[in-house]
PDBQT receptor file of N, H, CA, C and O in Angstrom, charges set to zero:
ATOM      1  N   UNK A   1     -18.746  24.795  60.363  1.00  0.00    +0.000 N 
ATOM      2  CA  UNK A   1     -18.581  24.412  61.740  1.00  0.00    +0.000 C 
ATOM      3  C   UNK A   1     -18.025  22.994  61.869  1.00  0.00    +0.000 C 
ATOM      4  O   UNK A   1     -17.133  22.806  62.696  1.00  0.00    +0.000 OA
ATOM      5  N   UNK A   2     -18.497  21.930  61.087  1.00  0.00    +0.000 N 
ATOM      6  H   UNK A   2     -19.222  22.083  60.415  1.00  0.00    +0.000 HD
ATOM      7  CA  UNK A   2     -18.150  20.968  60.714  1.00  0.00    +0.000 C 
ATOM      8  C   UNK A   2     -16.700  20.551  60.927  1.00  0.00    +0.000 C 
ATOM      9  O   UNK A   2     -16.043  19.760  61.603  1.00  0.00    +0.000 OA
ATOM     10  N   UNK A   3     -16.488  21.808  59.692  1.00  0.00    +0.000 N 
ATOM     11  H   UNK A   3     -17.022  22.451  59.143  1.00  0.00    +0.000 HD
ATOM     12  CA  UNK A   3     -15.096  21.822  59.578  1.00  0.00    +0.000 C 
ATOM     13  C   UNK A   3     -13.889  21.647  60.905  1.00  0.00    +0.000 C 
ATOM     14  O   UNK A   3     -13.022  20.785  61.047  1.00  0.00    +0.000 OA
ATOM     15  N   UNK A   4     -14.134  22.473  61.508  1.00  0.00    +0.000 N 
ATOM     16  H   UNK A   4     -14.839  23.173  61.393  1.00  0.00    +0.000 HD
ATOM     17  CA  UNK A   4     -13.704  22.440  62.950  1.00  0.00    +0.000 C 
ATOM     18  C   UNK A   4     -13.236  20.847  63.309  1.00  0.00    +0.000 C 
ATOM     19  O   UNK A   4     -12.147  20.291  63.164  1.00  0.00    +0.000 OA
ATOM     20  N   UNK A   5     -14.049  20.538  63.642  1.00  0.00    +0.000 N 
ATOM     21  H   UNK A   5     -14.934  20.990  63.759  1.00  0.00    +0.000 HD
ATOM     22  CA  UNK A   5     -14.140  19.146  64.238  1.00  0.00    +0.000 C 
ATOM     23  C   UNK A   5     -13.089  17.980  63.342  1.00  0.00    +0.000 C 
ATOM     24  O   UNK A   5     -12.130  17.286  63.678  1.00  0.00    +0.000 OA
ATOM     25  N   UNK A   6     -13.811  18.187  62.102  1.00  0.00    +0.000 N 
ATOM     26  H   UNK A   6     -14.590  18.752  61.830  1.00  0.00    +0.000 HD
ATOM     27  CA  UNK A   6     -12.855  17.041  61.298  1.00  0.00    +0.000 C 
ATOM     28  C   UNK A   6     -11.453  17.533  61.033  1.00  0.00    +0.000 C 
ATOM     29  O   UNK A   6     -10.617  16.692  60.703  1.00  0.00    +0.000 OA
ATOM     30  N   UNK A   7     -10.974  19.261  61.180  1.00  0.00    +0.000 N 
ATOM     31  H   UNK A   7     -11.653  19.944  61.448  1.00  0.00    +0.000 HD
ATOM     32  CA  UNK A   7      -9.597  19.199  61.431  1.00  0.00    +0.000 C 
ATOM     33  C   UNK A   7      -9.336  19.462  62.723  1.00  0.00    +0.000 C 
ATOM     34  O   UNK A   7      -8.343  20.157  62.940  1.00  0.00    +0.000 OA
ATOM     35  N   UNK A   8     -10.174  18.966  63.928  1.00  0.00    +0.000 N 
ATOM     36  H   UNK A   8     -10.980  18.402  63.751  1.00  0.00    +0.000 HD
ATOM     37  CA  UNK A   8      -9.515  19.047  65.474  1.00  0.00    +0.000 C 
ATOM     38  C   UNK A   8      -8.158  17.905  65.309  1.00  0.00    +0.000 C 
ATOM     39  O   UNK A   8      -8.137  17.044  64.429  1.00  0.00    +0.000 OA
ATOM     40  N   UNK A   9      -7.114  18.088  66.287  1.00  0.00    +0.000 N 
ATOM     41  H   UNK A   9      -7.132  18.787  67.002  1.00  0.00    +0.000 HD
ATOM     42  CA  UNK A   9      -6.246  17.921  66.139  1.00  0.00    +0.000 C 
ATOM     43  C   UNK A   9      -6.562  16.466  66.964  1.00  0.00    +0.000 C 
ATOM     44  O   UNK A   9      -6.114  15.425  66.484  1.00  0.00    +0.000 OA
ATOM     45  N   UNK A  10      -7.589  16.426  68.606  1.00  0.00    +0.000 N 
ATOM     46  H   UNK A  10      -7.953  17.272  68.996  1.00  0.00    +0.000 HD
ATOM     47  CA  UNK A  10      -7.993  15.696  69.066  1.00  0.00    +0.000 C 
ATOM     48  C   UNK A  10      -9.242  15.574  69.356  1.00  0.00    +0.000 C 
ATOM     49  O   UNK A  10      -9.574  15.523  70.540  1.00  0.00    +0.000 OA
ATOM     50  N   UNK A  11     -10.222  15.498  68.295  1.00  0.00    +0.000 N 
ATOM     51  H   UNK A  11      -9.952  15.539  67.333  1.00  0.00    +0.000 HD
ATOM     52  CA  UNK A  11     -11.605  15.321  68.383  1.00  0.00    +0.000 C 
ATOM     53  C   UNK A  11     -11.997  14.492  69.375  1.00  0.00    +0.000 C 
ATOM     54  O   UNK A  11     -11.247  13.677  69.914  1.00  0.00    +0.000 OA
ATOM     55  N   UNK A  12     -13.296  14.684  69.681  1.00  0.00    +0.000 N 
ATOM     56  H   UNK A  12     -13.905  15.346  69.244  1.00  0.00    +0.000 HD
ATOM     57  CA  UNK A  12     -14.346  13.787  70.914  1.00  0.00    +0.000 C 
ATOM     58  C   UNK A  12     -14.145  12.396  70.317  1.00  0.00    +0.000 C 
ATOM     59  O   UNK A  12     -13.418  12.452  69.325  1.00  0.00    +0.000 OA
ATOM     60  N   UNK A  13     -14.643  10.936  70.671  1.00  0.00    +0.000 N 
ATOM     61  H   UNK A  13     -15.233  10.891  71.477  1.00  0.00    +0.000 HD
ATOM     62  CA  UNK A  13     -14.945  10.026  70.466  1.00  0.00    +0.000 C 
ATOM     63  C   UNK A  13     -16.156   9.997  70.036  1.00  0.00    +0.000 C 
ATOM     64  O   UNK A  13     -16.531   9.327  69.074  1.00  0.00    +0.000 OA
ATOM     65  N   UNK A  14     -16.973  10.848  70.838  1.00  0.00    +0.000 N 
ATOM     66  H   UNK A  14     -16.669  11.392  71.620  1.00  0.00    +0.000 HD
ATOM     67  CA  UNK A  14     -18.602  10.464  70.485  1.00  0.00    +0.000 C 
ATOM     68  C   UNK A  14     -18.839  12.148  70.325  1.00  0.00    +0.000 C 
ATOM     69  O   UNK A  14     -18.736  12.824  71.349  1.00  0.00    +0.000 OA
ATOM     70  N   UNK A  15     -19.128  12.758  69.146  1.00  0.00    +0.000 N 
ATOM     71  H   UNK A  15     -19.212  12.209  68.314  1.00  0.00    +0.000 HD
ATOM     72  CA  UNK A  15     -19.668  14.224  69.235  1.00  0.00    +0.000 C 
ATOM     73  C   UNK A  15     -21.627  14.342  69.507  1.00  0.00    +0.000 C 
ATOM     74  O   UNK A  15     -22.352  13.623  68.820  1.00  0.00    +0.000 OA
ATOM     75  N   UNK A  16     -22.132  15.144  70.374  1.00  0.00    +0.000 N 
ATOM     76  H   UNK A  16     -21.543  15.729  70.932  1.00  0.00    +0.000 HD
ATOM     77  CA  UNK A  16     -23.477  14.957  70.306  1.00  0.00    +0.000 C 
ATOM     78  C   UNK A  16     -23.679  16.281  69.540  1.00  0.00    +0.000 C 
ATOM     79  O   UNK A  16     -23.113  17.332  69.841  1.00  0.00    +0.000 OA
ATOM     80  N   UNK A  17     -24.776  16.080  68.245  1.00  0.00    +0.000 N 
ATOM     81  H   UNK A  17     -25.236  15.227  68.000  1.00  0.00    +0.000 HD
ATOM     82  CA  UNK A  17     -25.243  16.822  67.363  1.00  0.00    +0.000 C 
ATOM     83  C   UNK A  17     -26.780  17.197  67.300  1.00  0.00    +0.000 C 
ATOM     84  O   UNK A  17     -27.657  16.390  66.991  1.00  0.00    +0.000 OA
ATOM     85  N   UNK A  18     -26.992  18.511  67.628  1.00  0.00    +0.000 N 
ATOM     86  H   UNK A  18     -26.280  19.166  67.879  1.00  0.00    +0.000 HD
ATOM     87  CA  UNK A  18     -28.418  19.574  67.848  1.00  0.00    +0.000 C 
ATOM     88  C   UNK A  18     -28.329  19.740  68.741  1.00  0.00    +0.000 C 
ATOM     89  O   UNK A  18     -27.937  18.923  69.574  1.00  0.00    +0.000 OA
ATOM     90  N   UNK A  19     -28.706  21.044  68.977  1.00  0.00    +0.000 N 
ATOM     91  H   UNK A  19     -29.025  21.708  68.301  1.00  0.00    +0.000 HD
ATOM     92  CA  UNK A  19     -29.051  21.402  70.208  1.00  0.00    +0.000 C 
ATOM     93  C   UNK A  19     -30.427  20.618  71.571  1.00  0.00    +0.000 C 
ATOM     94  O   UNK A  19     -30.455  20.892  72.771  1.00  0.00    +0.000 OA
ATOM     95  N   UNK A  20     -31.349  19.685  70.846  1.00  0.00    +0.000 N 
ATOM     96  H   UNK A  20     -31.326  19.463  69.871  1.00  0.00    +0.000 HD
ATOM     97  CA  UNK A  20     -31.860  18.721  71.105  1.00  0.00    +0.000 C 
ATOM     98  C   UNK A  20     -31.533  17.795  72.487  1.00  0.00    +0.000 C 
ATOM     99  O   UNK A  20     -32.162  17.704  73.541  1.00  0.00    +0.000 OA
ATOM    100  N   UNK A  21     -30.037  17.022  71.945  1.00  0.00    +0.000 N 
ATOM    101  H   UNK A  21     -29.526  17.096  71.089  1.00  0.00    +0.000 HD
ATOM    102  CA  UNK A  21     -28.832  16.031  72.090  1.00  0.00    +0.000 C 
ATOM    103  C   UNK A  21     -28.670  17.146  73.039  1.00  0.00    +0.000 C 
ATOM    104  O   UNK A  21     -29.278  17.012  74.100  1.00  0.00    +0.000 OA
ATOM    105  N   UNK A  22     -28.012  18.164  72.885  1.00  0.00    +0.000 N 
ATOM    106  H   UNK A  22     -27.518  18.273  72.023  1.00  0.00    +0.000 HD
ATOM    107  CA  UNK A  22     -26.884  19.216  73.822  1.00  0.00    +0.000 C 
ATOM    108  C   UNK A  22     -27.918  19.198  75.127  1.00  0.00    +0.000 C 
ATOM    109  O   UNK A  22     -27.628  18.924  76.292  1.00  0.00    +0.000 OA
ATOM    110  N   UNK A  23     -28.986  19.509  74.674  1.00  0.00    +0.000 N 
ATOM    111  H   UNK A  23     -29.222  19.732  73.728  1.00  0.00    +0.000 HD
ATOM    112  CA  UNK A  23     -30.053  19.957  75.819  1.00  0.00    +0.000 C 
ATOM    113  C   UNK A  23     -30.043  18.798  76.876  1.00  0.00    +0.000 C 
ATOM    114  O   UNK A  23     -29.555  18.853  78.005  1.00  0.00    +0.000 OA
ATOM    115  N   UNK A  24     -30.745  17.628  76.222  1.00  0.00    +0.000 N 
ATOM    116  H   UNK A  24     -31.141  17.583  75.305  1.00  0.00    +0.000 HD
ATOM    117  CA  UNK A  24     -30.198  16.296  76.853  1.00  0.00    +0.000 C 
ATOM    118  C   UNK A  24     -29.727  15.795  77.563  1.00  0.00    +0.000 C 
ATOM    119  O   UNK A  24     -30.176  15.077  78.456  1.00  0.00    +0.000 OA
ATOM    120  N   UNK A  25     -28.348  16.174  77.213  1.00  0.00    +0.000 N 
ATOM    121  H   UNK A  25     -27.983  16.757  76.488  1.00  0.00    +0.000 HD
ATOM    122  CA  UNK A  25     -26.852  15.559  77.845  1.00  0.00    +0.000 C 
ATOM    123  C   UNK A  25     -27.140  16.207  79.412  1.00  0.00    +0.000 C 
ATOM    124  O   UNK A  25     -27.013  15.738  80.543  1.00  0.00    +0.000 OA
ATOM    125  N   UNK A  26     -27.654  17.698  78.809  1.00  0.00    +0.000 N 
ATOM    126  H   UNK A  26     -27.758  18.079  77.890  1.00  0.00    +0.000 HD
ATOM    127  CA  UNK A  26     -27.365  18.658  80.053  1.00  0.00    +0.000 C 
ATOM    128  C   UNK A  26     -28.238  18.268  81.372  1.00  0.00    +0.000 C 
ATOM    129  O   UNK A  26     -27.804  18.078  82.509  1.00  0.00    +0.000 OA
ATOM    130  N   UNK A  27     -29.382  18.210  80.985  1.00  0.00    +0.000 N 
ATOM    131  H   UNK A  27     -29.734  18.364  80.062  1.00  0.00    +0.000 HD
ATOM    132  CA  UNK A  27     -30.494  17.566  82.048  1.00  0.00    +0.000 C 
ATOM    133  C   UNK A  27     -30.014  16.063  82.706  1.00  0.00    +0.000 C 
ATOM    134  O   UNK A  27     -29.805  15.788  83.887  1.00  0.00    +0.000 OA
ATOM    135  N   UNK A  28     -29.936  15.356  81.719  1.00  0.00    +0.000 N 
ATOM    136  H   UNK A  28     -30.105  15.579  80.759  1.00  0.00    +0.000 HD
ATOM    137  CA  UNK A  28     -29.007  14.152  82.355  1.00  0.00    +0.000 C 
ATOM    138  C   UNK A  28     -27.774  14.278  83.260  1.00  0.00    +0.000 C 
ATOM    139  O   UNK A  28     -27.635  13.466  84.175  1.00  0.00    +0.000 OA
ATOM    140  N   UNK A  29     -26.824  15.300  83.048  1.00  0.00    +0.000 N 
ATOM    141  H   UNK A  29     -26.937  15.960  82.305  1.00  0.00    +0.000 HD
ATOM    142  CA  UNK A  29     -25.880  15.375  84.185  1.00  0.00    +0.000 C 
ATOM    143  C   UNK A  29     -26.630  16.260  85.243  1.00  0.00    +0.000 C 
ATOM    144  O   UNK A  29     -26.371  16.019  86.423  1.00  0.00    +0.000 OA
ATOM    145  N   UNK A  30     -27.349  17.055  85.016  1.00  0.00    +0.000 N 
ATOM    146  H   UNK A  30     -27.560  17.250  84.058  1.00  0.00    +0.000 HD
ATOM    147  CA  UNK A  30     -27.633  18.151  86.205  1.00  0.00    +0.000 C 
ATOM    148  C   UNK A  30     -28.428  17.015  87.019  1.00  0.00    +0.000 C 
ATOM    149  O   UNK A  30     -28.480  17.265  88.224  1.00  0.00    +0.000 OA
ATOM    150  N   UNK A  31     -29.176  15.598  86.555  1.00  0.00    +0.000 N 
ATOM    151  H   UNK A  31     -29.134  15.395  85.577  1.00  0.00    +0.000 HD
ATOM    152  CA  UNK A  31     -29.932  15.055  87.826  1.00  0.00    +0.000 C 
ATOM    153  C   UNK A  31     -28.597  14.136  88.199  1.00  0.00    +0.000 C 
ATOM    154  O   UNK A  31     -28.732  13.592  89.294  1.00  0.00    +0.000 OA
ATOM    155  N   UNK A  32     -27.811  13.952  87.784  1.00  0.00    +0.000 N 
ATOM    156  H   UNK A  32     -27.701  14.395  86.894  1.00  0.00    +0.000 HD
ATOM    157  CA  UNK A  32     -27.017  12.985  87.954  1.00  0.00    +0.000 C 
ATOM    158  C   UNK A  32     -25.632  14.258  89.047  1.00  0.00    +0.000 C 
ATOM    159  O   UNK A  32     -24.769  13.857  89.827  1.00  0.00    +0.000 OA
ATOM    160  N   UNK A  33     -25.756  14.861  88.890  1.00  0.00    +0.000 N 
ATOM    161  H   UNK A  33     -26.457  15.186  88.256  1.00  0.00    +0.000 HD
ATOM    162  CA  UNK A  33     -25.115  16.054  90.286  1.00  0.00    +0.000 C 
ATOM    163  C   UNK A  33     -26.075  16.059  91.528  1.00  0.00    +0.000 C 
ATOM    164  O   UNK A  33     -25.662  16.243  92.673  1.00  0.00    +0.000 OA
ATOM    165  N   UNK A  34     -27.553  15.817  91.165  1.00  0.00    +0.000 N 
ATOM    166  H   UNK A  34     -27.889  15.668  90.235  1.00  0.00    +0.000 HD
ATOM    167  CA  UNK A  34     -28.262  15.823  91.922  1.00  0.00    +0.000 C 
ATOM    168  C   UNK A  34     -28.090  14.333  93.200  1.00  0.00    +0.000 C 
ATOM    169  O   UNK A  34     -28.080  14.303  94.431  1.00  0.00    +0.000 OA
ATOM    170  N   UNK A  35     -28.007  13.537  92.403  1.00  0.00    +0.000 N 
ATOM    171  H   UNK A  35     -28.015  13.562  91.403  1.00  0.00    +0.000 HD
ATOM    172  CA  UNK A  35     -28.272  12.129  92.862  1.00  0.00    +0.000 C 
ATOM    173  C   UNK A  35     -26.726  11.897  93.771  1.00  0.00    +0.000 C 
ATOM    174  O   UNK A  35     -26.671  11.309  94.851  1.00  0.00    +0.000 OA
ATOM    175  N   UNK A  36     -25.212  12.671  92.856  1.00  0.00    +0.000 N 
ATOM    176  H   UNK A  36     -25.257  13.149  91.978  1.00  0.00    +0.000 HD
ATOM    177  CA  UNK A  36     -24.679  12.729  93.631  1.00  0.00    +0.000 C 
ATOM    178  C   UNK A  36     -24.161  13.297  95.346  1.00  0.00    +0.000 C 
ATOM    179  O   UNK A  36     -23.426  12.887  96.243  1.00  0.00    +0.000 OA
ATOM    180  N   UNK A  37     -25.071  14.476  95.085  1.00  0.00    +0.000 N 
ATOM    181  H   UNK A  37     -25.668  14.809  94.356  1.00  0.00    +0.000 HD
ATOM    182  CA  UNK A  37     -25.048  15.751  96.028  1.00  0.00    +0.000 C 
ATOM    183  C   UNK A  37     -26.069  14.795  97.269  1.00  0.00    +0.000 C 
ATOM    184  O   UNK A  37     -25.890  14.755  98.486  1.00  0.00    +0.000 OA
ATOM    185  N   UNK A  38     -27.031  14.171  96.538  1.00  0.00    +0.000 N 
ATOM    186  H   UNK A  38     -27.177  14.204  95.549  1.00  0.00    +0.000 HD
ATOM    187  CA  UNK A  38     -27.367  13.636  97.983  1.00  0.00    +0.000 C 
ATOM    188  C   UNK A  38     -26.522  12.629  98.316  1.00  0.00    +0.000 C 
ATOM    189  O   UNK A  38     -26.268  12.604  99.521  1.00  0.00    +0.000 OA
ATOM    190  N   UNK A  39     -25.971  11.742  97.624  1.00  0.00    +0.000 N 
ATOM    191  H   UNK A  39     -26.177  11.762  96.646  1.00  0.00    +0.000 HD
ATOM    192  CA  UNK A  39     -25.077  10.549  98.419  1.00  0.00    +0.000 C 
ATOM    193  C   UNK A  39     -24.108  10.091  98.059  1.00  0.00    +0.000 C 
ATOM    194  O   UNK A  39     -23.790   8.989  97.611  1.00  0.00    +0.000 OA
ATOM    195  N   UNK A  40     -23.304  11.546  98.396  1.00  0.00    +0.000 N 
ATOM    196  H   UNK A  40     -23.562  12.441  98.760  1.00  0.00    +0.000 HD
ATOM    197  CA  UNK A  40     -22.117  11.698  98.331  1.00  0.00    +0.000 C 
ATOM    198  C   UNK A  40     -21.888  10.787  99.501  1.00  0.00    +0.000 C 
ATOM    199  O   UNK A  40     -21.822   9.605  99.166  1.00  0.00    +0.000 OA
ATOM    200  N   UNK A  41     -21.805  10.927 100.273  1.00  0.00    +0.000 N 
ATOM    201  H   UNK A  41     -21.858  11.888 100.545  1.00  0.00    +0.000 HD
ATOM    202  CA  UNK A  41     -20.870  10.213 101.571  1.00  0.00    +0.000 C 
ATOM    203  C   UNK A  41     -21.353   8.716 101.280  1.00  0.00    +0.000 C 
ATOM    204  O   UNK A  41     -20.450   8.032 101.762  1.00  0.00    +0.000 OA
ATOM    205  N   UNK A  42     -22.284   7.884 100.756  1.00  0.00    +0.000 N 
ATOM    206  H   UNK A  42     -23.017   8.440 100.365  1.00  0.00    +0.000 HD
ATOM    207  CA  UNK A  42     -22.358   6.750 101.028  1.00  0.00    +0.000 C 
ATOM    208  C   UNK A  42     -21.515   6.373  99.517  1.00  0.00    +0.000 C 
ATOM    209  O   UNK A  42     -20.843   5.355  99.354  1.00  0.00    +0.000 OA
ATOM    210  N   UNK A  43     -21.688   7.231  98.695  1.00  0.00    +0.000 N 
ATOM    211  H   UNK A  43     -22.234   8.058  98.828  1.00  0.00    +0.000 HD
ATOM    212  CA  UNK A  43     -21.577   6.941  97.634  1.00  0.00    +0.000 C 
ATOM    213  C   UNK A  43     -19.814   6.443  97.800  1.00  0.00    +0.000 C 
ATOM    214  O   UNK A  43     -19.453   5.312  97.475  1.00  0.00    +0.000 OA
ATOM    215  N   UNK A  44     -18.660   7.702  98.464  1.00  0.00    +0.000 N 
ATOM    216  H   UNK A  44     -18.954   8.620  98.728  1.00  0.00    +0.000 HD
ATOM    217  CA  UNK A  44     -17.565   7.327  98.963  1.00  0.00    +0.000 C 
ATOM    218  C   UNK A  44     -17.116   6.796 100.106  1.00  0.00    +0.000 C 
ATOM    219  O   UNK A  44     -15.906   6.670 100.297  1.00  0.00    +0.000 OA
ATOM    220  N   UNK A  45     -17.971   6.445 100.949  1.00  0.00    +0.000 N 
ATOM    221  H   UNK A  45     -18.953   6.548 100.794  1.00  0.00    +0.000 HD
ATOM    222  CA  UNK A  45     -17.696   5.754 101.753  1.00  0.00    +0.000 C 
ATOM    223  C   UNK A  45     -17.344   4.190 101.514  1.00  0.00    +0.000 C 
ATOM    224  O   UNK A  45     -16.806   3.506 102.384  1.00  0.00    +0.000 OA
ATOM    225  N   UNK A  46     -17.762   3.631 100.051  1.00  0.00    +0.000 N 
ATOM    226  H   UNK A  46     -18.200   4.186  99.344  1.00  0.00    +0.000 HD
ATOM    227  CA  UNK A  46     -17.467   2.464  99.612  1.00  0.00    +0.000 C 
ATOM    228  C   UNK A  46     -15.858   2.388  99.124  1.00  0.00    +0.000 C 
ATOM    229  O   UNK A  46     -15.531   1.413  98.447  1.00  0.00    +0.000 OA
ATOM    230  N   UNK A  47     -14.950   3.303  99.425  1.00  0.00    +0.000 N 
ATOM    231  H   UNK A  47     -15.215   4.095  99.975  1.00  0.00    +0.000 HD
ATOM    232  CA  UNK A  47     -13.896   3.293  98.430  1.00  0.00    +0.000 C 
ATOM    233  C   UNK A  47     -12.879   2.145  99.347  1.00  0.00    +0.000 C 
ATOM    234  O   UNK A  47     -12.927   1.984 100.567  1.00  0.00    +0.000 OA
ATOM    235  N   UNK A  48     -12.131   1.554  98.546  1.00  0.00    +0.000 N 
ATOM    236  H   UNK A  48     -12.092   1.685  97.556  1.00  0.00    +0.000 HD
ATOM    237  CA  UNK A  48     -11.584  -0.201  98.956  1.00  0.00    +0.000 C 
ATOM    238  C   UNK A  48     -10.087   1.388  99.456  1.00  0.00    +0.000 C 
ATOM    239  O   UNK A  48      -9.803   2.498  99.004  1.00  0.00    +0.000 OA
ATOM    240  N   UNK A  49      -9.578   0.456 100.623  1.00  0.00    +0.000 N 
ATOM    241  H   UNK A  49      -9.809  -0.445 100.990  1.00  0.00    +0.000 HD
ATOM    242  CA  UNK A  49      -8.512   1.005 101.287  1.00  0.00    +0.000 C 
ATOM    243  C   UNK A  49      -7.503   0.004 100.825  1.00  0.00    +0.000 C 
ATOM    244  O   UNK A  49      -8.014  -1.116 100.809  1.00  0.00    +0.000 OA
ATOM    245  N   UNK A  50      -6.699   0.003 100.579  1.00  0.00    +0.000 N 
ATOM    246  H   UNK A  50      -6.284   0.913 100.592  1.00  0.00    +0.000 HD
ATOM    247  CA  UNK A  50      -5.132  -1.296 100.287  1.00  0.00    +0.000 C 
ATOM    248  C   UNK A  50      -4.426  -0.821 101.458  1.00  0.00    +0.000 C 
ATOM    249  O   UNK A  50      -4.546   0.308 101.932  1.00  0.00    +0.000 OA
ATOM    250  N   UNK A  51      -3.689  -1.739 101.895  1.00  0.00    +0.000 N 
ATOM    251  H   UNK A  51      -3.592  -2.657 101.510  1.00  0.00    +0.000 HD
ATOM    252  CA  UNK A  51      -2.993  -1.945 103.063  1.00  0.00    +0.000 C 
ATOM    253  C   UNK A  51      -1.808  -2.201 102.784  1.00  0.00    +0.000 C 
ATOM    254  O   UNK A  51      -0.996  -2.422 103.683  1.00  0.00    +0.000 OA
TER     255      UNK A  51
């Protein structure tokens, strides 16, 4: 499987390894969709306009 990776043509920068890590990552973005889903609008309402 390894293998894969070290002949990807454009591998990750950072690969996360076990399913552990995988699990992880996943919980960390699903609250972080969360946090967005509530504040969304304030969250973009900060965006700088250029004139």
């Amino acid at each position: 499987m390894l293998c894969a990776f070290a002949d990807a043509a454009n591998p990750p920068v950072r690969l996360p390894l076990g399913s552990d890590t995988v699990a992880a990552i996943e919980r960390k973005h699903e609250g972080d969709r969360a946090i967005l889903a509530q504040w969304r609008t304030v969250s973009v309402s900060t965006d700088f306009v250029a004139e």
